[in-house]
C-alpha positions in Angstrom: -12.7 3.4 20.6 -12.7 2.1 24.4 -9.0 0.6 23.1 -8.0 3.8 22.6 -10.0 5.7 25.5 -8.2 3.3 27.8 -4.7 4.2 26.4 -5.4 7.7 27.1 -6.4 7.5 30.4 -3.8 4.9 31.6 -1.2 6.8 30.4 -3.0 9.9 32.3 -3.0 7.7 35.7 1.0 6.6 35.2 2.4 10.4 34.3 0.3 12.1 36.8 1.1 9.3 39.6 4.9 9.4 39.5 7.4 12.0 41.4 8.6 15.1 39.5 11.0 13.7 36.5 14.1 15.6 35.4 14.1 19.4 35.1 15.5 19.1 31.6 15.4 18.2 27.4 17.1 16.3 25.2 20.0 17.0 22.7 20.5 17.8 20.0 17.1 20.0 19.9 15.2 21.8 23.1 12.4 23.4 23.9 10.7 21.9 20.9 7.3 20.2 20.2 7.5 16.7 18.6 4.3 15.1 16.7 3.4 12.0 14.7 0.8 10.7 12.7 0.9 7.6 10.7 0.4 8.0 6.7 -2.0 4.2 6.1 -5.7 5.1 7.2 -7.3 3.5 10.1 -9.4 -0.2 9.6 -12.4 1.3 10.3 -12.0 3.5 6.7 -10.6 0.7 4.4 -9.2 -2.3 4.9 -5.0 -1.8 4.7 -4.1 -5.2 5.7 -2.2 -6.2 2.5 -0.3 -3.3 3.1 0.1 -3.6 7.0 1.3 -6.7 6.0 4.3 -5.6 4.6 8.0 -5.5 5.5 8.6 -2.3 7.4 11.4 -1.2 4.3 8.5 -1.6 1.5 6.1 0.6 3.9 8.6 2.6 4.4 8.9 3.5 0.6 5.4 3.9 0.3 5.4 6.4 3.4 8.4 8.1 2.0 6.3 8.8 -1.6 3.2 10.0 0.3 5.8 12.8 2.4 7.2 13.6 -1.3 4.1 14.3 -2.9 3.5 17.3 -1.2 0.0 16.0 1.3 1.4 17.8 4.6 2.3 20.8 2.7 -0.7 20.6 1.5 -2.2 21.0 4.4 -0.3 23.8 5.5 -0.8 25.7 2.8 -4.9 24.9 3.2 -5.0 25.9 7.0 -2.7 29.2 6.3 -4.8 30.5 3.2 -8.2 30.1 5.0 -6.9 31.3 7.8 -7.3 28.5 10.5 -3.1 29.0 11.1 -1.0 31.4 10.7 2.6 30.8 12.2 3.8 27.5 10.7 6.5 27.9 8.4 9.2 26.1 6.9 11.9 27.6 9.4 10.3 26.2 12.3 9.3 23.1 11.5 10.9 19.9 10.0 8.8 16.7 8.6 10.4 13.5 8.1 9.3 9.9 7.8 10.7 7.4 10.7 9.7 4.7 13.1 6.7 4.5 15.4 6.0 1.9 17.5 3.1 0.6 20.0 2.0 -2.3 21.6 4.6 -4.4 20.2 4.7 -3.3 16.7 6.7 -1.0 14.7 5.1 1.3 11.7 6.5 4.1 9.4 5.1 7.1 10.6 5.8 11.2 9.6 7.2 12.9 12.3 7.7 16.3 12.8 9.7 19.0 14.8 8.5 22.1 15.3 10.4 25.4 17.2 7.7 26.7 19.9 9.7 29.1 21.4 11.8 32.6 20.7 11.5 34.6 17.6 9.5 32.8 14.8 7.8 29.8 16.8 4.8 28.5 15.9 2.4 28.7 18.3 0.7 25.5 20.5 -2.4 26.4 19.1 -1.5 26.2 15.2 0.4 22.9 15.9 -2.7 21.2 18.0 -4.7 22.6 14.4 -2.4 20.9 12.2 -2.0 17.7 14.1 -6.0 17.1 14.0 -6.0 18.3 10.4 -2.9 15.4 9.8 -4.9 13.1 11.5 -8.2 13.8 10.1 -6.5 13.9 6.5 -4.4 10.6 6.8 -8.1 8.7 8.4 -6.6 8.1 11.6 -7.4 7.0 15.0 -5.5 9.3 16.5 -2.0 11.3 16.2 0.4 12.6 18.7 2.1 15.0 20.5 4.7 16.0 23.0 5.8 19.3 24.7 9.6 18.2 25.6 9.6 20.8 28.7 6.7 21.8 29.5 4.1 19.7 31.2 1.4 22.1 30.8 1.3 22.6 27.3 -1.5 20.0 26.2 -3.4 17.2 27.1 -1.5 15.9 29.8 2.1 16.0 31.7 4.3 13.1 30.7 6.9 11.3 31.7 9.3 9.9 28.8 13.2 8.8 28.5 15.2 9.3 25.1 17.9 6.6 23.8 20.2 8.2 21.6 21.5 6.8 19.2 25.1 7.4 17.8 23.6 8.2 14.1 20.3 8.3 13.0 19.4 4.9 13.3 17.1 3.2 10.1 13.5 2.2 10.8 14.4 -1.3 11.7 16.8 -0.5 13.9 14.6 1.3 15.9 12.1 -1.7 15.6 15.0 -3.7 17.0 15.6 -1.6 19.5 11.6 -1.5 21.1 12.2 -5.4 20.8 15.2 -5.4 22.7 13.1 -3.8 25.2 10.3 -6.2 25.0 12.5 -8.7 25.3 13.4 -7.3 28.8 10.3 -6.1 30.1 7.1 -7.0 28.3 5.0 -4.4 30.2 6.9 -1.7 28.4 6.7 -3.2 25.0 3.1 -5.2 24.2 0.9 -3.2 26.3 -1.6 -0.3 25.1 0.1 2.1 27.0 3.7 1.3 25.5 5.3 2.7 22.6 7.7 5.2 20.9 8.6 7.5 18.4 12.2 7.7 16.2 13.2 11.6 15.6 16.7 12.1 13.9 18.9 10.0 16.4 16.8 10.2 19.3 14.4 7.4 20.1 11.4 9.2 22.2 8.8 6.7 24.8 6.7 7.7 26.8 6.5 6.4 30.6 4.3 3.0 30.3 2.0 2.3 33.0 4.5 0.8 35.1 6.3 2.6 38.5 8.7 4.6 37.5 11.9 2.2 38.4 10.7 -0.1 36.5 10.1 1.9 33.6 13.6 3.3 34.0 15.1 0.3 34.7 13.8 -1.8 31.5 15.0 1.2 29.7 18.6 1.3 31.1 19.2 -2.2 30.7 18.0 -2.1 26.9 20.2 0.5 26.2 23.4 -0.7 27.9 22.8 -4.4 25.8 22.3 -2.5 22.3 24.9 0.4 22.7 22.5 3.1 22.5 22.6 6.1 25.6 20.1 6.9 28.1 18.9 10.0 29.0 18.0 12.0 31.3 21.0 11.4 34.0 20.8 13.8 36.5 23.6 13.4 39.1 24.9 10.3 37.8 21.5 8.6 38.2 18.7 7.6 35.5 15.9 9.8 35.5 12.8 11.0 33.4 11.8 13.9 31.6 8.5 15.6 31.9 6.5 17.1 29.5 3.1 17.9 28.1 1.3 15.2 25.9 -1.5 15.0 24.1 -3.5 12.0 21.5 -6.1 14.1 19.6 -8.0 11.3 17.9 -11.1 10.2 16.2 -13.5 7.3 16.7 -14.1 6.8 12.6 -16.7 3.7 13.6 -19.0 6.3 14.7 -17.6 9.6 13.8 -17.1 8.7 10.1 -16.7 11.9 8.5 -13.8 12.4 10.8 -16.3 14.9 13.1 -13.8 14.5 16.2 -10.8 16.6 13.8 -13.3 18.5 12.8 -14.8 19.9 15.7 -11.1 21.0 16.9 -10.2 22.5 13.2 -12.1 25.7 11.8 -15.2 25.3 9.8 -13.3 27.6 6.8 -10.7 25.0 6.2 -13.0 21.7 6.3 -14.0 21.8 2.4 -10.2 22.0 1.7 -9.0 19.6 3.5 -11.4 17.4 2.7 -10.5 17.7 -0.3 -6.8 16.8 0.4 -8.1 13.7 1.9 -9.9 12.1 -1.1 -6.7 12.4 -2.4 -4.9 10.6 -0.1 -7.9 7.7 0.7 -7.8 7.9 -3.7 -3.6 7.0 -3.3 -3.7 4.7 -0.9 -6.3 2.2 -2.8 -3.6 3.1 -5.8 -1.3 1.3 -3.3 -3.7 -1.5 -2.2 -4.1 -2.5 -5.9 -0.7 -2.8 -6.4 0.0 -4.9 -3.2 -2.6 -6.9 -3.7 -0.9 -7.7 -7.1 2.0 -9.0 -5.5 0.2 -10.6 -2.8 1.8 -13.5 -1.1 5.1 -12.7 -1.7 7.4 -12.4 1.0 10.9 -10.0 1.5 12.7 -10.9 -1.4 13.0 -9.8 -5.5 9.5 -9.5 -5.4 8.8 -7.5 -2.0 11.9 -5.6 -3.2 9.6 -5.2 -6.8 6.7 -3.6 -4.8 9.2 -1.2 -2.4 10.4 0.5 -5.9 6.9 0.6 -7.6 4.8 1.7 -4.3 8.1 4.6 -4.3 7.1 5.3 -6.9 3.5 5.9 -6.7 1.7 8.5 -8.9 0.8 11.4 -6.4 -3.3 12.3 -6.2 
């Protein structure tokens, strides 16, 4: 918990420190609200080593199977029909699973897009509902968020940088790509305040708790040596964006019911989603058993063995 206090705060002290960033969003979507949570429950719940311990393609395929078995709709549906949300619908919002990284490491995380303004949107309140009901349903520490243009919109204003990418790039790309930068600059890559988030093409980081030049700096160079683009440039020179950011968490060592979600989600929709979240804690021990079947084995037939069967995974 003071790991993760810490993170919040630094990250507070660097975005609120710095001079105004650019005026401006990224392509190919604006004005939209990004979010992430990852799918493998926090330490403190169960143990996932054997499963953290995997190669990011066979997590992959067992993030990919929970997406397809219907949990985040499942959630949706739950916080519509009682009530707690009521403008989150498939037209304005996209889920997908792709790469998240902090502190060095890269995990397979479900991401999600949603359309916050003009006719349709879903509102800032129904998404900040859904992210804590995401995080409280997948057990985890916490989850995240980010306004792309506005700075107001939740916990804090942010400054981040997006590397596009040609095509959308595979999880281990992206992993390659927050190791190029490591490789470059270490305080934007192994600290607690460093990390990123992969949506379609665009690779999304927040500003580390470094000056700005130096965060924009590491950043250039990593993209000019692996052939990725930087943005924002504003008048021919490499800027920042600023927007609104937020980490809604929970501290499961002491809060072990999740009572940090809860108190942020409506009282109508806990037994539901509760519910939904045996499920998931029931799935992912499915997953630990068969891991721990195969344990020892490294990225080869047998890794390759355990990518197809954990794909395959029966749902809850």
């Amino acid at each position: 918990m003071k790991v993760l206090t810490t993170l919040i705060a630094l990250f507070m002290v660097a975005v609120l420190a710095g001079p105004a960033a650019a005026e401006a969003t990224f392509t190919p979507v604006d004005d939209n609200t990004y979010g992430s949570v990852e799918p493998v429950p926090n330490p403190a719940i169960i143990d996932t080593t054997p499963i953290r311990d995997l190669s990011l393609t066979t997590r992959e395929a067992l993030a990919d199977r929970i997406l397809a078995c219907g949990v985040v709709d499942d959630v949706i549906t739950a916080l519509t029909e009682t009530g707690a949300i009521s403008t989150i619908t498939a037209s304005n919002s996209i889920f997908d699973v792709s790469a998240g990284g902090f502190a060095g490491s890269t995990s397979p995380a479900i991401v999600y897009t949603m359309t916050d303004s003009g006719p349709g949107a879903a509102s800032h309140d129904d998404i900040e509902i859904l992210t804590d009901s995401l995080g409280y349903v997948f057990s985890q520490g916490s989850a995240f968020l980010l306004d792309a243009d506005n700075p107001g919109s939740f916990g804090f204003p942010a400054n981040y940088a997006v590397m596009e990418f040609a095509s959308e790039p595979t999880i281990e790309q992206s992993a390659a790509l927050f190791e190029t930068v490591g490789a470059i600059d270490p305080e934007l890559f192994e600290t607690f305040t460093s990390g990123y988030t992969q949506y379609g093409a665009s690779y999304l980081t927040l500003q580390s708790d470094v000056p700005d030049q130096q965060f924009i700096d590491g950043y250039v160079a990593a993209a000019e040596e692996f052939g990725v683009e930087y943005q924002p440039v504003v008048g021919g020179v490499p800027s920042l964006f600023r927007g609104g950011a937020d980490f809604p968490f929970n501290d499961w060592s002491t809060d072990t019911e999740g009572e940090g979600y809860l108190s942020r989600i409506p009282a109508a929709s806990h037994d539901e989603l509760a519910e939904i979240r045996d499920g998931q804690l029931a799935m992912i021990e499915h997953a630990l058993r068969i891991t721990q079947r195969g344990k020892g084995v490294g990225v080869g037939a047998s890794e390759r063995g355990l990518a197809r069967a954990l794909g395959n995974l029966p749902c809850r």
